[in-house]
Backbone as a ProteinNet text record, in pm:
[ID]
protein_1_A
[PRIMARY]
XXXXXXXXXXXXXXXXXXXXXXXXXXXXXXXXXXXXXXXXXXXXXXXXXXXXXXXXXXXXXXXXXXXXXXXXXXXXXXXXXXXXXXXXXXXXXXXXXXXXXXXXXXXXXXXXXXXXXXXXXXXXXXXXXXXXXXXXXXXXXXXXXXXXXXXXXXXXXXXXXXXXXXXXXXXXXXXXXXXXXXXXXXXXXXXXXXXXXXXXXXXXXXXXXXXXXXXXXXXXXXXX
[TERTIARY]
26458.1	26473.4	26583.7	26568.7	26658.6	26750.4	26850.3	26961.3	26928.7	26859	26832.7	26724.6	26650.3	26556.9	26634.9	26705.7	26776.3	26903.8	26939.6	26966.2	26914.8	26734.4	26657	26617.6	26606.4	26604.4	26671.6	26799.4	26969.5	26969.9	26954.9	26916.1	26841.9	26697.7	26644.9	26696.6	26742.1	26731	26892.4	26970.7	27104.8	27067.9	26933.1	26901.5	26854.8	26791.4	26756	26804.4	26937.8	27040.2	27121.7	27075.8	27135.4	27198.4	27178	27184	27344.7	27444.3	27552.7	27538.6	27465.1	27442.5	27369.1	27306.5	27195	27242.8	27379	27417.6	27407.2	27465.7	27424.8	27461.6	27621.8	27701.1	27598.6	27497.1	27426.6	27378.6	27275	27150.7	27238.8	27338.3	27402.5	27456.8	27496.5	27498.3	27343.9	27232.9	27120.2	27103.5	27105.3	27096.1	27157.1	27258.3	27375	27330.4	27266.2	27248.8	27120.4	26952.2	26882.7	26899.3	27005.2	27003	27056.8	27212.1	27212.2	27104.7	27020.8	26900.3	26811.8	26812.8	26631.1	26727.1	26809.2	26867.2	26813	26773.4	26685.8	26521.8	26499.2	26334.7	26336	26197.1	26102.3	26046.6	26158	26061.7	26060.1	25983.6	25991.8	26108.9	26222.7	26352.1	26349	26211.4	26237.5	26174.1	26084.4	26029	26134.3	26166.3	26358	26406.3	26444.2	26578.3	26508.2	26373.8	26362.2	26343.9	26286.6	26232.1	26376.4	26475.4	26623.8	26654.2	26633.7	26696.9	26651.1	26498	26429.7	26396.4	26393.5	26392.1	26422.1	26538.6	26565.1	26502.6	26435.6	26415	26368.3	26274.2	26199.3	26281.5	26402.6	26485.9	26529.8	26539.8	26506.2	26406.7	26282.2	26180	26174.9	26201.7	26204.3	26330.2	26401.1	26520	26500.3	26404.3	26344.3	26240	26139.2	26054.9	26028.7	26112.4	26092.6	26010.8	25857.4	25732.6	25686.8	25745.9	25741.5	25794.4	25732.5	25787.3	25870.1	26006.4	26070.9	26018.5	25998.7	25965.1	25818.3	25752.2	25546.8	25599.4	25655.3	25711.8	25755.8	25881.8	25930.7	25868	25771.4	25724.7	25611.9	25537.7	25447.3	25522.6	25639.7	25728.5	25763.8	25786.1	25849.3	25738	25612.4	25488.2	25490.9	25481.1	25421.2	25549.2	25616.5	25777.3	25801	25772.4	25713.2	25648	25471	25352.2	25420.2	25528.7	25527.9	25661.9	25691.9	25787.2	25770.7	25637	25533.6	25585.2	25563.7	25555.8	25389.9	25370.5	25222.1	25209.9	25075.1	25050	25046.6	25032.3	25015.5	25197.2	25281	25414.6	25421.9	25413.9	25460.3	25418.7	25275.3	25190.3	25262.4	25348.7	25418.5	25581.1	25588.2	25736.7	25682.2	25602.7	25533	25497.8	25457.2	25416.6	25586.3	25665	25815.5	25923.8	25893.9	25931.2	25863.7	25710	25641.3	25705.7	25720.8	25743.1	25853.5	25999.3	26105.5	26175.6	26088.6	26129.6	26150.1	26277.2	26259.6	26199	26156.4	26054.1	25928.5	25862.1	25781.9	25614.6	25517	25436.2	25360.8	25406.5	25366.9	25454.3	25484.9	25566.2	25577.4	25669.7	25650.6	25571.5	25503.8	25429.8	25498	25528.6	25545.5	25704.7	25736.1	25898.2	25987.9	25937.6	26014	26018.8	25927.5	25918.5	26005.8	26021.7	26066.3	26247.8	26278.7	26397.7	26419	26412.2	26448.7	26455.7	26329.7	26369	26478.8	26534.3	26658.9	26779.6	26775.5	26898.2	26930.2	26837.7	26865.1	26934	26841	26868.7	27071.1	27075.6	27197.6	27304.4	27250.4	27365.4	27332.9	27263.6	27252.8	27340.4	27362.8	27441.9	27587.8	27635.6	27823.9	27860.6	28023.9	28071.6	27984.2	27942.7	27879.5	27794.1	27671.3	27595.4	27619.4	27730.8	27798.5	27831.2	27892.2	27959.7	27881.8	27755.3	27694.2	27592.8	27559.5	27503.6	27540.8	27710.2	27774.3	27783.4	27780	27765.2	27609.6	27533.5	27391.7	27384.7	27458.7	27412.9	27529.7	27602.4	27645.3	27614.1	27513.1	27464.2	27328.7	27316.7	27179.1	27214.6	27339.9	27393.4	27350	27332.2	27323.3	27454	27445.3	27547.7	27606.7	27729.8	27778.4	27675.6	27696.3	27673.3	27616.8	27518.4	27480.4	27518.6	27539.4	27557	27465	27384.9	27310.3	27406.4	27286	27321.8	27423	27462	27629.3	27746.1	27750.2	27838.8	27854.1	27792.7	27768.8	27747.3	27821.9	27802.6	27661.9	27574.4	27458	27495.9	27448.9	27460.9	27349.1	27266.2	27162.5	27028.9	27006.6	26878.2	26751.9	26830.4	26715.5	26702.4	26783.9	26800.7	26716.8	26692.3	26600.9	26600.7	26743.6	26789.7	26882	26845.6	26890.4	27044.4	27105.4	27245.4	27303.7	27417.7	27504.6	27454.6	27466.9	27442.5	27306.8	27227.2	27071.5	27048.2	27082.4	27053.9	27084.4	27243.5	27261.9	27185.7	27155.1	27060.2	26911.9	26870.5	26730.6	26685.9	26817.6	26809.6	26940.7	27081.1	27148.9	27186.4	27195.5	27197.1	27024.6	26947.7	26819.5	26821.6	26847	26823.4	26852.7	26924.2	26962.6	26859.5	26742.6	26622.3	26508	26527.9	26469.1	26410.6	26502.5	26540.1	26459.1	26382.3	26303.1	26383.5	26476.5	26563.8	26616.5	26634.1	26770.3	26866.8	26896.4	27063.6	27073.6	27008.1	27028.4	27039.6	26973.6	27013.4	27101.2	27207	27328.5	27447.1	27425.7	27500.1	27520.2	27417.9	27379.8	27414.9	27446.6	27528.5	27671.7	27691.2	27858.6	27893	27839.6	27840.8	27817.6	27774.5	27695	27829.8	27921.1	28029.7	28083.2	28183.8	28224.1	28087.2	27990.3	27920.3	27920.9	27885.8	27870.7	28050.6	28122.1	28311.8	28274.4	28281.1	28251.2	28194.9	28081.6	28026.9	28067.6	28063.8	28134.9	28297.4	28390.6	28472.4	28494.4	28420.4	28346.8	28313.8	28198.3	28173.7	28292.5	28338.2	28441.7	28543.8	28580	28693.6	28613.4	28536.1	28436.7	28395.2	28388.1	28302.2	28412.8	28556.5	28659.1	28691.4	28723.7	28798.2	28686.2	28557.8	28457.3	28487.5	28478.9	28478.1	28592.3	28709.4	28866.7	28897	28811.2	28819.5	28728.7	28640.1	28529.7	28617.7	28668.8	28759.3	28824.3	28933.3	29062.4	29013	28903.4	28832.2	28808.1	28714.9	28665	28802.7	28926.3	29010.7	29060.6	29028.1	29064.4	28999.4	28815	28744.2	28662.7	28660.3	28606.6	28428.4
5009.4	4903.8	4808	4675.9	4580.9	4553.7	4526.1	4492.5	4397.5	4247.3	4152.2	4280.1	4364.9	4384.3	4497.6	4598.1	4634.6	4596.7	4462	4374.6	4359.9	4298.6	4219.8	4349.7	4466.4	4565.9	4591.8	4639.6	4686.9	4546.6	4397.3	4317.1	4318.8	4343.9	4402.2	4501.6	4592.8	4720.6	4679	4611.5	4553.2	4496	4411.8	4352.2	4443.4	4562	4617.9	4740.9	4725.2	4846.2	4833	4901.7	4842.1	4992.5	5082.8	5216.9	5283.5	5303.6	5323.6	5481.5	5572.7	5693.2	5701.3	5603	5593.6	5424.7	5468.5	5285.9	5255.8	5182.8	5187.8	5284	5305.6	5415.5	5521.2	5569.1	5689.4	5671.2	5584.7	5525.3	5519.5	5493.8	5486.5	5648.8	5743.8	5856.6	5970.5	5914.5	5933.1	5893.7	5773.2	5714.7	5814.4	5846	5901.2	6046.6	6077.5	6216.1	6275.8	6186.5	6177.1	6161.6	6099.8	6059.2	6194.4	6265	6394.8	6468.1	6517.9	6600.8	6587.8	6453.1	6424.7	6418.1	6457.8	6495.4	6613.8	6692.9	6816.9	6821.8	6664.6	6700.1	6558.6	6521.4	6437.9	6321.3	6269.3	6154.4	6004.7	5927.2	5815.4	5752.7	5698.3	5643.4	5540.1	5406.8	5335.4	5356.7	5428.7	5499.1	5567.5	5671.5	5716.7	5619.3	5549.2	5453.4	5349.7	5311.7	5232.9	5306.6	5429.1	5545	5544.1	5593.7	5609.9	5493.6	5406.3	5303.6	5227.7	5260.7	5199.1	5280.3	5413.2	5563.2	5505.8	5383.5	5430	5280.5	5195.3	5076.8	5069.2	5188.9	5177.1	5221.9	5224	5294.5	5223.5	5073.7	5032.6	4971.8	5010.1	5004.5	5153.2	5241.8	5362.1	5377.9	5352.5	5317	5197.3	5125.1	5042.7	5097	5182.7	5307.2	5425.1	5495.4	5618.9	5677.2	5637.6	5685.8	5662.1	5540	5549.7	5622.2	5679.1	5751.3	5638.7	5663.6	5581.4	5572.6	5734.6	5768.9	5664	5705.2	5662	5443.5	5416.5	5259.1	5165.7	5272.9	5221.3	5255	5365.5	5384.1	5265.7	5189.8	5120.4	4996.5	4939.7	4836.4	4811	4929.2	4948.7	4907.1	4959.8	4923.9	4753.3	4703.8	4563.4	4484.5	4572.5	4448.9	4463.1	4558.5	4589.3	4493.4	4516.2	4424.2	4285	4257.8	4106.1	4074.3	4133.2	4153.5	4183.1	4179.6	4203.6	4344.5	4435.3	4569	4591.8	4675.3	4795.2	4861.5	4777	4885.8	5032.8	5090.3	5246.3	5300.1	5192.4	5260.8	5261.2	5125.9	5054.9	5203	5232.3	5346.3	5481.9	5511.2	5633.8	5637.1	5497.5	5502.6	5515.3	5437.3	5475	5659.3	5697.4	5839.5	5918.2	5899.6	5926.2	5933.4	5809.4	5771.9	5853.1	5846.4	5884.1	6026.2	6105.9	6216.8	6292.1	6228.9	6270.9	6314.5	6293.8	6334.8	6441.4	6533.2	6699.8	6757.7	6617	6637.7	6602.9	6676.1	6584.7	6715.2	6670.9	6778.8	6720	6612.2	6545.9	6602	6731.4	6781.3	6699.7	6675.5	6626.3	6678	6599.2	6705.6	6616.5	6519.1	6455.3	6512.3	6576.9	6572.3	6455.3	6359.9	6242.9	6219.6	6235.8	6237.3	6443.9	6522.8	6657.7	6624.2	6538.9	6516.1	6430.8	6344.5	6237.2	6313	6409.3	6532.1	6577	6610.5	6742	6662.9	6500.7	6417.4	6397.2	6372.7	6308.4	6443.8	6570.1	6666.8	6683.3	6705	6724.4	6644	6553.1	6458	6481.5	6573.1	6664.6	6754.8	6826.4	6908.6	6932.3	7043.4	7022.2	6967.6	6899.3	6801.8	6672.8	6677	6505.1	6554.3	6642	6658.1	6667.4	6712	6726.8	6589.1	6523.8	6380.7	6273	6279.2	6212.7	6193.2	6319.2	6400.8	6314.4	6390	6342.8	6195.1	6105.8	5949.4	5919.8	5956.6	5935.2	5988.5	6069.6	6116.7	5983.7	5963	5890	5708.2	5706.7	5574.8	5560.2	5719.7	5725.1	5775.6	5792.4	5858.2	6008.7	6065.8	6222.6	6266.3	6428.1	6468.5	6561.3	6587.2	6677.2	6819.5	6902.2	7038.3	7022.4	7094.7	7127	7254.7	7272	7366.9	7459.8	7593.6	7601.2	7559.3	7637	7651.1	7709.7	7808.1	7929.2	7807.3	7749.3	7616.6	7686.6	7800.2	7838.7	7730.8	7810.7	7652	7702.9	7637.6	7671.2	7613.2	7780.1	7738.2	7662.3	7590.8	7479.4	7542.6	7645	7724.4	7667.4	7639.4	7667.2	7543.4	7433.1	7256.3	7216.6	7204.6	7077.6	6956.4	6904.8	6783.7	6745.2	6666	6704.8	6641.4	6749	6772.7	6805.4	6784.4	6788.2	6986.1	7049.4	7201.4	7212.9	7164.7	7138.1	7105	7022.5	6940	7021.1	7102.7	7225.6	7306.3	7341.8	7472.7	7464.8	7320.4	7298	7289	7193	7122.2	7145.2	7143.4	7121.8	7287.4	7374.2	7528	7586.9	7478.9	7559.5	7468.1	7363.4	7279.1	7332.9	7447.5	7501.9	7569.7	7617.1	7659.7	7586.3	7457.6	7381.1	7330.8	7304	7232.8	7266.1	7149.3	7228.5	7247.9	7167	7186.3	7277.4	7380.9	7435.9	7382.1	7282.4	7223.6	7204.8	7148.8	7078.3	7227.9	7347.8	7468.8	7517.7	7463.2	7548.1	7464.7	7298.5	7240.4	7250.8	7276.6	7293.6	7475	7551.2	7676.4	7615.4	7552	7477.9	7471.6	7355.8	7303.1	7403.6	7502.6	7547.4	7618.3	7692.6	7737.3	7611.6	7517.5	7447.8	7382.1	7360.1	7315.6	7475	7565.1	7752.9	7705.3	7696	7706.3	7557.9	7470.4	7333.3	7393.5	7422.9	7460.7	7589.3	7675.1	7802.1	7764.1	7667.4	7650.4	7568.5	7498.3	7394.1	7465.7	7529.7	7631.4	7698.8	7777.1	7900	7789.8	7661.5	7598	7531.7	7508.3	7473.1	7547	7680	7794.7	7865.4	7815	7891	7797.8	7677.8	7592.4	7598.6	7611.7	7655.6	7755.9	7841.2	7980.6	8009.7	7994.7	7964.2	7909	7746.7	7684.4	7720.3	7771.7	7814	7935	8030.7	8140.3	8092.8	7976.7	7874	7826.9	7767.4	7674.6	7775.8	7875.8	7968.1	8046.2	8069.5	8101.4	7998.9	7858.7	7751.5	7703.9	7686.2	7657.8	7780.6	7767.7	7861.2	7804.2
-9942.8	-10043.5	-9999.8	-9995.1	-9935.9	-10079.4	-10011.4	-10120.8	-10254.3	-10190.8	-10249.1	-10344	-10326.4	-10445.3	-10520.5	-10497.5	-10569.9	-10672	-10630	-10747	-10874.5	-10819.2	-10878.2	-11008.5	-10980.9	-11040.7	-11136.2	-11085.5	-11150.8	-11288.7	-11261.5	-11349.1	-11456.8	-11424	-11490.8	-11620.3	-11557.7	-11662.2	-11748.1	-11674.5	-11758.6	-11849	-11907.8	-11972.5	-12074.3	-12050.9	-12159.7	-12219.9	-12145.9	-12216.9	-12327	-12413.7	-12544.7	-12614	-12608.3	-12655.9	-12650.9	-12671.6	-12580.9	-12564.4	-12574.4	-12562.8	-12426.9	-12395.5	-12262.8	-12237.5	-12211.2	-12118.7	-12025.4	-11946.4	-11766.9	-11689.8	-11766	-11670.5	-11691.4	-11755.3	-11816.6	-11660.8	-11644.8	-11576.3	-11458.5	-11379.3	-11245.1	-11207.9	-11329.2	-11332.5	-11260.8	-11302	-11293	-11164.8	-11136.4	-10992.8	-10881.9	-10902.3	-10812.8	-10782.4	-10863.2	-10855	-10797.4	-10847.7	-10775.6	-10599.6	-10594.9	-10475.4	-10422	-10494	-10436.8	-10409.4	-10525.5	-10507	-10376.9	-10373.6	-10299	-10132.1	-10101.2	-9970.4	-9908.4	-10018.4	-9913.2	-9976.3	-9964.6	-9988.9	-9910.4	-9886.8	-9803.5	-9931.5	-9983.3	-10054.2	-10045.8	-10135.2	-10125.9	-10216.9	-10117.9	-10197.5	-10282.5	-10264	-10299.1	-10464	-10455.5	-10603.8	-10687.4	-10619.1	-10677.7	-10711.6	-10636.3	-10642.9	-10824.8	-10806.8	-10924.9	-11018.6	-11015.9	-11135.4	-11212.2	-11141.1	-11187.2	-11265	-11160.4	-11298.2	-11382	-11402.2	-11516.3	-11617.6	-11605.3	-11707.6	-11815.3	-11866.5	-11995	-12026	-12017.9	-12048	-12175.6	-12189.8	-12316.8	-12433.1	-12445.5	-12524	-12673.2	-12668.7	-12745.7	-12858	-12768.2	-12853.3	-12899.5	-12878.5	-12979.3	-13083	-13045.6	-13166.1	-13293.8	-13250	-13355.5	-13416.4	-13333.3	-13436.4	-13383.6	-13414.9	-13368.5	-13355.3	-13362.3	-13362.9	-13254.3	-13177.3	-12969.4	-12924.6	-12820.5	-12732.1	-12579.1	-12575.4	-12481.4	-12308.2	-12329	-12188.8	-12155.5	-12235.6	-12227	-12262.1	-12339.7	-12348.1	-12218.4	-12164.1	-12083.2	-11949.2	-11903.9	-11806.3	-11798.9	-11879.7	-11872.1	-11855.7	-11978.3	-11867.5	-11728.1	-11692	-11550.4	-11454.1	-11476.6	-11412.5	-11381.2	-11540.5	-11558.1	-11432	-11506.7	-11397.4	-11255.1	-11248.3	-11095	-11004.8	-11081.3	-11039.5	-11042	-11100.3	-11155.7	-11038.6	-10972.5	-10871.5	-10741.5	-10715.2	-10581.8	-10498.8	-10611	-10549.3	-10520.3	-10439.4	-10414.5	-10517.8	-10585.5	-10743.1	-10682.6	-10540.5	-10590.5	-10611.4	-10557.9	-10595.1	-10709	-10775.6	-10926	-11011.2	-10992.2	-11055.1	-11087.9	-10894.2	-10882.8	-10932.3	-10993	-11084.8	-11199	-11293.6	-11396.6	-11388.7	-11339.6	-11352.7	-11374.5	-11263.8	-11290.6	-11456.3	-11466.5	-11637.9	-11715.7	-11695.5	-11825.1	-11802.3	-11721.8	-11699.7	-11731.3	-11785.5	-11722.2	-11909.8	-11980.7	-12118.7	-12169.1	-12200.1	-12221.9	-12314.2	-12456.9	-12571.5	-12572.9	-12409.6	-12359.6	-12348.3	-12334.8	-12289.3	-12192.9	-12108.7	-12004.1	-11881.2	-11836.6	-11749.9	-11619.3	-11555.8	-11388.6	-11313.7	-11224.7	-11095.1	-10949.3	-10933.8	-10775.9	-10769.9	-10631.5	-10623.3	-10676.9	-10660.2	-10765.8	-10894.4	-10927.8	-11121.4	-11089.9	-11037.5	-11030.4	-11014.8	-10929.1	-10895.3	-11004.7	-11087.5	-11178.9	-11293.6	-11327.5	-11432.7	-11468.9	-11365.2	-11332.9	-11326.8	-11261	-11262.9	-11438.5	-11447.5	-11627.5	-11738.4	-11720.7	-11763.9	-11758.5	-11600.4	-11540.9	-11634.5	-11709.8	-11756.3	-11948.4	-11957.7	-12059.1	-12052.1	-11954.7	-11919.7	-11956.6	-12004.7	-11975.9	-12070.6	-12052.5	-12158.6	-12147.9	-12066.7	-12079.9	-12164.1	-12205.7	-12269.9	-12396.1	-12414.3	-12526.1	-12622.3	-12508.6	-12536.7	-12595.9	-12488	-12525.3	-12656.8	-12685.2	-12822.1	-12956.5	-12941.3	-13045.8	-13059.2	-12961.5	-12962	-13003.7	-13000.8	-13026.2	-13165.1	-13205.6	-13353.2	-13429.5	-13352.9	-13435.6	-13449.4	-13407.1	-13371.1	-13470.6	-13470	-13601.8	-13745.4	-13733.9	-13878	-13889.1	-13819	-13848.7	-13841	-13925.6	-13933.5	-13813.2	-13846.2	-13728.5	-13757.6	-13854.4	-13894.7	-14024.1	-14066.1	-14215.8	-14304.5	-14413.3	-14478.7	-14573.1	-14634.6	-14717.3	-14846.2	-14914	-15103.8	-15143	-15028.5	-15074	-15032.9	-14946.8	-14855.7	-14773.8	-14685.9	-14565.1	-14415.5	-14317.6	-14222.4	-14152	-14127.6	-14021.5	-13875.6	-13819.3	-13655	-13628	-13665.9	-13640.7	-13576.9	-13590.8	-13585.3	-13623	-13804.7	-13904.2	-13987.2	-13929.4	-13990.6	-14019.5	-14164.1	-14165.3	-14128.5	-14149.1	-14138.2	-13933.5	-13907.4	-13721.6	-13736.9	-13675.3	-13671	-13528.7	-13512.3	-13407.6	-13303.9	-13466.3	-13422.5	-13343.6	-13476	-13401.5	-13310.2	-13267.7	-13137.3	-13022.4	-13042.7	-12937.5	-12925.4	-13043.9	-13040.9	-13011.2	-13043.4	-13020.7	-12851.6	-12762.6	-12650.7	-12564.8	-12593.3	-12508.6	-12462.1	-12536	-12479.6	-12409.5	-12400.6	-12343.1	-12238.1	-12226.9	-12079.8	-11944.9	-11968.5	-11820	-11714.8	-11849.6	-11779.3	-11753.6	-11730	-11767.5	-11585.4	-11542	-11391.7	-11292.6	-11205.3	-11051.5	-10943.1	-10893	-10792.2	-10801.6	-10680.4	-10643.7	-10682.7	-10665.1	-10649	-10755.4	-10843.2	-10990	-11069.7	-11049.3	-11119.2	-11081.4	-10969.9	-10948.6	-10998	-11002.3	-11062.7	-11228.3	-11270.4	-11418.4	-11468.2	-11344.5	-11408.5	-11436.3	-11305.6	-11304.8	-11426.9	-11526.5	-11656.2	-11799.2	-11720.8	-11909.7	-11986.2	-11904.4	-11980.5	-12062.6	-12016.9	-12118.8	-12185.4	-12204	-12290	-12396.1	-12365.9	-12453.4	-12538.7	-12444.1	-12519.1	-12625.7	-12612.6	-12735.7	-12819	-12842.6	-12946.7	-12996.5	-12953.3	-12976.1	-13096.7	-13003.1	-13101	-13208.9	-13200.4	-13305.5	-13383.3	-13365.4	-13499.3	-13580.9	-13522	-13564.6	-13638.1	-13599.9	-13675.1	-13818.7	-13798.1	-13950.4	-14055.2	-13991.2	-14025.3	-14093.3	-14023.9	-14112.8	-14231.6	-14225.4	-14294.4	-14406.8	-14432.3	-14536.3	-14601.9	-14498.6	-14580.5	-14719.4	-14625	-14654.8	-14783.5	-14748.6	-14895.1	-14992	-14980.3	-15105.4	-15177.3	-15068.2	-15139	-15237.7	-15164	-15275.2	-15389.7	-15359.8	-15452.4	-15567.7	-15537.3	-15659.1	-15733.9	-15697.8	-15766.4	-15895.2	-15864	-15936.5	-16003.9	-15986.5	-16056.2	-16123.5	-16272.4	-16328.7	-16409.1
[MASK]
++++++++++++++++++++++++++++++++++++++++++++++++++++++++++++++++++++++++++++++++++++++++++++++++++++++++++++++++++++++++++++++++++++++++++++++++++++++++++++++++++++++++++++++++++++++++++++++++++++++++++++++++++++++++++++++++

């Protein structure tokens, strides 16, 4: 990929980053790492190189209705802007397949080592404190809560949420992503990470879980 078109690209997708949970730094994070991965495989870079950084394009048309899917939105953008940029529809096609692919709420699994490597980059930044970090910035961009409570004012470890919460979200996605990964490398980097992501939540809980408990005790001595 010549410089002048990896510009023309990186442009592109600056234009349609609007999310601060999935900002550029997200998307250059992604970039960086694909590129680690695909060092011990045989692929096509210049498909990587755009898959990476057009993954999140569709991101604002699902934040306007959540009834799109970002991945299936923005993989068909990526196509059109492509063609319209005098790529080889069978690449344009094999970044489209990449995107559509790379969603962990997805039942469109990857099959090409590239949509496989772009999987595991994105995941990776699920991972750890960043996964963490970023969570909590995304819930707070949609107004969800940190944690929910039942009917006793019990705290829920986010199992059993109706409502999607900070806990939930761990429990649904960021404590299962580790088994998630095709690379070697990306499953040894992603052990790296899972302790402090297990310690955050772990003490998160226990400090909520007390300051509840604690006060319902106080409380019921006072209110009759």
């Amino acid at each position: 990929m010549t410089k002048e078109m990896y510009m023309e690209i990186e442009k592109y997708m600056l234009s349609c980053m609007n999310d601060g949970a999935h900002d550029r730094q997200h998307i250059y994070r992604v970039l960086y790492t694909v590129l680690d991965l695909a060092v011990d495989y045989a692929v096509d870079k210049d498909v990587l190189v755009a898959a990476a950084m057009l993954h999140d394009i569709g991101r604002d048309a699902q934040f306007k209705d959540p009834e799109r899917d970002h991945a299936v939105v923005g993989a068909d953008m990526a196509y059109d802007y492509l063609l319209e940029i005098g790529w080889d529809g069978n690449k344009a096609s094999h970044v489209r397949d990449c995107i559509a692919a790379h969603r962990y709420r997805s039942s469109n699994p990857p099959v090409s080592i590239e949509a496989k490597i772009l999987f595991d980059a994105d995941k990776l930044d699920a991972a750890g404190t960043m996964g963490i970090a970023r969570t909590l910035m995304y819930n707070g961009i949609v107004s969800r809560q940190l944690y929910s409570v039942d009917e006793n004012g019990n705290v829920s470890m986010g199992t059993m949420d109706n409502e999607p919460s900070f806990f939930y979200e761990y429990n649904w996605k960021l404590k299962n992503v580790y088994d998630k990964f095709f690379t070697n490398k990306a499953k040894m980097i992603a052990e790296e990470r899972r302790k402090a992501s297990i310690d955050f939540y772990e003490s998160m809980f226990d400090e909520v879980d007390k300051v509840h408990k604690k006060g319902i005790s106080l409380l019921m001595k006072i209110v009759f």
